[in-house]
N, C-alpha and C positions, 0 to 999 in steps of 0.2 A: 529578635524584634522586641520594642520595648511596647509590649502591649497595652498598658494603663495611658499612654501616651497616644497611641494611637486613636484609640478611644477618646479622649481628652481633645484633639486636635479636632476628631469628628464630630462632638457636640457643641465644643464652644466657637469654633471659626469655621464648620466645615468642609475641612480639610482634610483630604483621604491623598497619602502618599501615591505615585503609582511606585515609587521603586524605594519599599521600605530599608533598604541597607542606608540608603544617605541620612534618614534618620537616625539610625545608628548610628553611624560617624560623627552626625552633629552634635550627639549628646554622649558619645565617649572621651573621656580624658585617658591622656596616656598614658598614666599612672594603671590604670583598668586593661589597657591593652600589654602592657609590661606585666601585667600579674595571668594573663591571660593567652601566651605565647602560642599556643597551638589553635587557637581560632584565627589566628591575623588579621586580627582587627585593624581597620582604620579607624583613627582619633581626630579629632575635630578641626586641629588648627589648620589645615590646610583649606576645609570649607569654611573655614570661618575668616578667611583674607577676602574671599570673595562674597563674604555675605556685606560686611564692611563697605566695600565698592557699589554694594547694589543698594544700602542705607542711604551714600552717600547719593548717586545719584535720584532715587524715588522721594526723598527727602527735600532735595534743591528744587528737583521739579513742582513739586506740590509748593512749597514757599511762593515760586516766583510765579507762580497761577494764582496761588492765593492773594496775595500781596503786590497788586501792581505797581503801587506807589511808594514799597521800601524802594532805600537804595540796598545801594550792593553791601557795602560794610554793614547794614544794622542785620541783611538777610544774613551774610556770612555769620554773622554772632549769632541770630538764631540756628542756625543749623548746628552751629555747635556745641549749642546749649542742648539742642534733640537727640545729634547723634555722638554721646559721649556715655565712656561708663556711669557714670551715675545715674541718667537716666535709663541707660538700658538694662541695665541689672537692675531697675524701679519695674523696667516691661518684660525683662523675667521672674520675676516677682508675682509679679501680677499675673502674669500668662501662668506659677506655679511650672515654670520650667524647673526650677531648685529639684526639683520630688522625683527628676527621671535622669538626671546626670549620672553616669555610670564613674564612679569612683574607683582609686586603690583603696587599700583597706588605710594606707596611712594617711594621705589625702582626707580620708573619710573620719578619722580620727581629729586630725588638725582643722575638723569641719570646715573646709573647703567649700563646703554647697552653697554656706552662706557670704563666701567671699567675693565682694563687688566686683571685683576682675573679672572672676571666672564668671557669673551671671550673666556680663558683660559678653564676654567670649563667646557664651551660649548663645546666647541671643542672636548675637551675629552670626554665632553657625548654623543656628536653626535658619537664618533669611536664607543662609547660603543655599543651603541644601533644597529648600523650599521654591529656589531662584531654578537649580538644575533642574527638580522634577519637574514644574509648571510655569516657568518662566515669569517675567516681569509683572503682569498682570493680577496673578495670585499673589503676588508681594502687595503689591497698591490697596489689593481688598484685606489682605489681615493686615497691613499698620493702618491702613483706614480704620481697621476696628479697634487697635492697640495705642497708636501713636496719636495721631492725628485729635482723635478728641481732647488729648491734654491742654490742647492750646484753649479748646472751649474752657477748660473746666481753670484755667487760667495759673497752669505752671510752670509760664515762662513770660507770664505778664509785666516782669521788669525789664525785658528785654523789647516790648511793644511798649510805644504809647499811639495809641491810633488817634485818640481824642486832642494828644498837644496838635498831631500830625497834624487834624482835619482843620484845629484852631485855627494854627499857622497859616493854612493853605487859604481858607476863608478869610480873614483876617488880614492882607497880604494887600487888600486894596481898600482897609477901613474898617473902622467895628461893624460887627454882625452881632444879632443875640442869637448865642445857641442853646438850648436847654435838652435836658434829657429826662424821658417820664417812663413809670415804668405802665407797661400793655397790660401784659398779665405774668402770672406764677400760676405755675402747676408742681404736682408731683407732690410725694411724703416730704413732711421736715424735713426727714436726714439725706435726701437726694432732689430738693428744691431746684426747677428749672423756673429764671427769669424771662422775660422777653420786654426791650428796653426800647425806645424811639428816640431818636435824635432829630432835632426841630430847627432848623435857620427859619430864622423872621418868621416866625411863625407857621413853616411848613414842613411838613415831615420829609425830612430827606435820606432816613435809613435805620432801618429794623435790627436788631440782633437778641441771639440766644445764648445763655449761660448757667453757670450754680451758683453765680452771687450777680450781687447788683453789677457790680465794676466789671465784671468780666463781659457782661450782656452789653453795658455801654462801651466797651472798647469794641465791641463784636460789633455795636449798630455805628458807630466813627467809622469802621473798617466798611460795613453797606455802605458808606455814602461816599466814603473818597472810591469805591471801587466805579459807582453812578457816576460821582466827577468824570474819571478817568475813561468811561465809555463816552462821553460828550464829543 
């Protein structure tokens, strides 16, 4: 059992395994189980096909909740901008999954740990495995706390524009004035949350939060076509 891990999963998100092996699995490479023949160990790739599937769909769902008024090709490019190695070797990174991969010694030499594949890999084995002990639900609450706020903190904001969106849509039967003012700021300098209003003709038609300006005003565009779309 990879006990600093265990540990680590129960303070930051937690998450208490019931069936500590699939841990293990998630975060051994087979390089680790080839140097390691008489434990028989399983290695990761196989829960990691199925972590991949469970990405794929907890990922679309939340998109197309969130977002009622994308269409389908701008969701499809974001999802694939969420569920891609680059970003998730950025959320294993982040999660410090790097620090519990169980390596061979050559792997380990040719520093592996830090190679964006395998992060990658990890990642998705850890959903995997995480999918088998506590099913879908326990997935939804850690990328809620992993995933999901990236969008707030706006790092995938050239893949949204919620504000041309809301222009367009407003705008579609004549000029409108829309303006956007900021509410308030909280928080230290180096982790500053905005909160941004969006105003047609002079009335507030939708709120939002973020870590810079632009990102709160795409967030408060996004309140208000979400208002349209319940009309």
């Amino acid at each position: 059992m990879i006990i600093g891990l265990v540990e680590k999963l129960k303070k930051d998100f937690g998450i208490v395994f019931k069936n500590p092996a699939l841990l293990d699995e998630a975060f051994t490479h087979a390089s680790y189980a080839n140097e390691h023949p008489r434990e028989h160990l399983k290695y990761y790739e196989r829960i990691e096909f199925l972590g991949d599937a469970v990405m794929q769909l907890c990922v679309s769902e939340y998109l197309f909740v969130r977002y009622p008024m994308l269409p389908e090709g701008k969701l499809s490019r974001l999802r694939a901008a969420m569920v891609c190695e680059d970003s998730f070797s950025k959320f294993a990174k982040e999660c410090n999954f790097d620090e519990y991969i169980r390596l061979g010694k050559g792997e380990e030499k040719a520093n592996a740990r830090q190679r964006p594949s395998l992060l990658c890999d990890i990642f998705e084995s850890f959903v995997g495995a995480l999918y088998q002990d506590q099913g879908k639900e326990a997935i939804d609450k850690f990328i809620a706390q992993v995933v999901f706020p990236k969008l707030d903190m706006g790092w995938f904001d050239h893949l949204l524009d919620h504000k041309t969106e809301l222009q367009e849509y407003l705008q579609k039967n004549g000029n409108v004035d829309i303006e956007y003012d900021e509410v308030m700021d909280k928080g230290p300098e180096h982790d500053k949350q905005y909160t941004m209003a969006v105003s047609v003709n002079g009335k507030v038609s939708g709120t939002g939060t973020g870590h810079s300006k632009k990102a709160a005003e795409q967030a408060a565009a996004n309140d208000a076509l979400k208002k349209i779309n319940k009309r």
